[in-house]
N, C-alpha and C positions, 0 to 999 in steps of 0.2 A: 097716541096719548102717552105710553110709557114711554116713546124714547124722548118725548118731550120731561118729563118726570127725570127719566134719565139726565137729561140736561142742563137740569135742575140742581141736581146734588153741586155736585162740585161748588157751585157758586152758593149753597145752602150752607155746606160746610166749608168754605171759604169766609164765607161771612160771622159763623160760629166761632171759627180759629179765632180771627180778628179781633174781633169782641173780646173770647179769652186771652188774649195776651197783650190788650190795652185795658183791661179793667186788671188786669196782676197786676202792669205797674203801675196802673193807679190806688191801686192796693198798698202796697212798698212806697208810696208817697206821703200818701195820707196815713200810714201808721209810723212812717218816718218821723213827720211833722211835727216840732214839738213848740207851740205856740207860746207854752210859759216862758221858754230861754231868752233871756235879753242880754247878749254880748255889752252895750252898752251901761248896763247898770253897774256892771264890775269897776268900771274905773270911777264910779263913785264912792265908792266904798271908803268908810273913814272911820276909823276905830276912837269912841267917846269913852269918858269914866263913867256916865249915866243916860239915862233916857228919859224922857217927857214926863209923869205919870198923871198930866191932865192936858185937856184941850188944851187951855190959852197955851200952858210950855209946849204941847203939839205944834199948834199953830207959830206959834214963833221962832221954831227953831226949824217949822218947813220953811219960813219966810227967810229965813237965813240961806239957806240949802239953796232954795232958788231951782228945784228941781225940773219947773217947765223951761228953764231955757238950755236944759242938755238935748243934743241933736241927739238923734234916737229913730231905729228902723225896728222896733220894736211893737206887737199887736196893740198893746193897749198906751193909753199915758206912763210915764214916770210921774213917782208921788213918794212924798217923803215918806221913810219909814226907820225907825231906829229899834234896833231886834235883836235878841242872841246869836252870835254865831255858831254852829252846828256843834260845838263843843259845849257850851255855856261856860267856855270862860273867858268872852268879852260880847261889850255891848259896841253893835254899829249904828252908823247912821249910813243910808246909800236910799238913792232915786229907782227905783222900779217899779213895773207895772203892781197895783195891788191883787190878791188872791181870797178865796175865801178859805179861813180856818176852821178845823174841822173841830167839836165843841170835846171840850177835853185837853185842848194840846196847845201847846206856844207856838209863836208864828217865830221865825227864824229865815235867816238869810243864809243861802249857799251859793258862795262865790264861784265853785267849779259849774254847779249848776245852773249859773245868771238868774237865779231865782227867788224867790221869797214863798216858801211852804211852810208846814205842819212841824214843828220839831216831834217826831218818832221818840228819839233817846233822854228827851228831856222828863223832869218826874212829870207827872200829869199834871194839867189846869184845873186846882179846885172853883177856884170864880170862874170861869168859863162854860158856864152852862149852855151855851147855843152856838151855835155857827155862827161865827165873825170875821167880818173884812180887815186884811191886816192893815191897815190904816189906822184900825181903832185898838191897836196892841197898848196903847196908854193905858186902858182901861184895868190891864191884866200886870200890876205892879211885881205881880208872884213872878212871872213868866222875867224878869230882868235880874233875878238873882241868879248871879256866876258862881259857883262851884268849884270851879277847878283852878288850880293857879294859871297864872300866865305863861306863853311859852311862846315864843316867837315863829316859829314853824306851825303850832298847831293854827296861829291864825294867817298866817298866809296862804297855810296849802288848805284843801281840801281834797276829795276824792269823791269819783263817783258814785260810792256804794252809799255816800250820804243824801246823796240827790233822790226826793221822792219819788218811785216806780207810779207812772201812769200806765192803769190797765191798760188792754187791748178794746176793751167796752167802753172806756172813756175819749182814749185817743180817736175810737169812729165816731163817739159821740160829740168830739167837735168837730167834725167836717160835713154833718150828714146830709145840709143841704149843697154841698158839695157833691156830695154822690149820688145823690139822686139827679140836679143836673147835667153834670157828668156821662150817668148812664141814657138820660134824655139825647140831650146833646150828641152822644156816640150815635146814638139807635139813629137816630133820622138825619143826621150830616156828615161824619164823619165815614160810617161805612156807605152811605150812599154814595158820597161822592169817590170814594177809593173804587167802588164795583159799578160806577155810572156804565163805565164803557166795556163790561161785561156782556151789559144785556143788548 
C-alpha cells in the first residue's frame, strides 16, 4: 500500500504543478483583458462646435453618423455619442460601444484609451443624480461646457494617465463565468488528458 501511495505522488504533484501554471496564465489573461478598448471607435472621431441637448437632435445626428455601418471587432455595438474631450475644451462626436456613467460625473471620450468613460477632471455633474448610460449624455447640457481654450495638440493627443483605472475586482468581475469554466474545463480534460498515459 505505501509504495503504491509512493507512486502516487509524483503524478499528484504533477498534476498540482499543471493546474498552477495554467490557471497563472490564465490569470495574466483575463486581467490583461480590457474589454471597454475599441481600436475602431478612434477613427470616428470628429471634433463639432456643439452637441444634441435633446432626443430628436440625439437622434438625428445619430442618423447622420450612421454609426452601425462601421466594421468593428469590438465587444459591444458602436452607437452615437457626442462627449467632451478629456480636457473639456472640445466637444466630439465618435461611434463607440456605450458605458454606464457613474452619477455625479460627465461621460467623455478618450481617444488613447478607444473609450467612452466617467470624466474624473471634469467639475461635477450637478443634474446627474443616477447612474446613466452614455448615450443619454443629451440629457446632461452642463457636462458640454468647454472651459479651456482650443489648442490643437491638446485635442489630438491623449495620454494614458487620462484613461480610467479598472480595478483588479472589476476586471475579474467581467470574466467570471470564464473562470469558473475554465477551471471546470482544466479539472476534468485538460489535465486528464495531458496525464492519460501516466496511469
Amino acid at each position: 500500500m505505501s509504495t503504491e501511495k509512493r507512486g502516487q505522488t509524483p503524478h499528484t504533484f504533477k498534476r498540482t504543478f499543471l493546474k498552477a501554471v495554467l490557471i497563472f496564465y490564465f490569470m495574466r489573461f483575463c486581467l490583461s483583458y480590457d474589454e471597454e478598448f475599441c481600436e475602431e471607435s478612434r477613427s470616428t472621431v470628429k471634433k463639432v462646435p456643439s452637441c444634441p441637448v435633446n432626443k430628436t437632435m440625439w437622434d438625428a445626428e445619430a442618423l447622420k453618423k450612421n454609426c452601425s455601418s462601421v466594421s468593428h471587432n469590438c465587444s459591444h455595438n458602436l452607437l452615437y455619442h457626442c462627449l467632451i474631450n478629456p480636457w473639456q475644451n472640445s466637444t466630439i462626436e465618435v461611434c463607440a460601444p456605450r458605458t454606464v456613467i457613474g452619477y455625479g460625473y460627465c461621460a467623455e471620450y478618450n481617444y488613447e484609451g478607444g473609450r467612452v468613460q466617467d470624466s474624473f477632471d471634469a467639475k461635477p455633474c450637478l443634474s446627474c443624480y443616477n447612474d446613466y448610460w452614455s448615450t443619454d449624455a443629451y440629457k446632461y447640457a452642463e457636462c458640454y461646457v468647454v472651459n479651456r481654450p482650443h489648442t490643437d495638440a491638446a485635442v489630438r493627443y491623449t495620454t494614458l494617465s487620462n484613461v480610467k483605472v479598472i480595478s483588479g475586482a472589476a476586471q475579474e468581475a467581467s470574466c467570471p463565468g470564464i473562470w469558473v469554466g475554465f477551471y471546470l474545463f482544466l479539472n476534468q480534460k485538460i489535465v486528464q488528458a495531458l496525464l492519460w498515459n501516466q496511469y
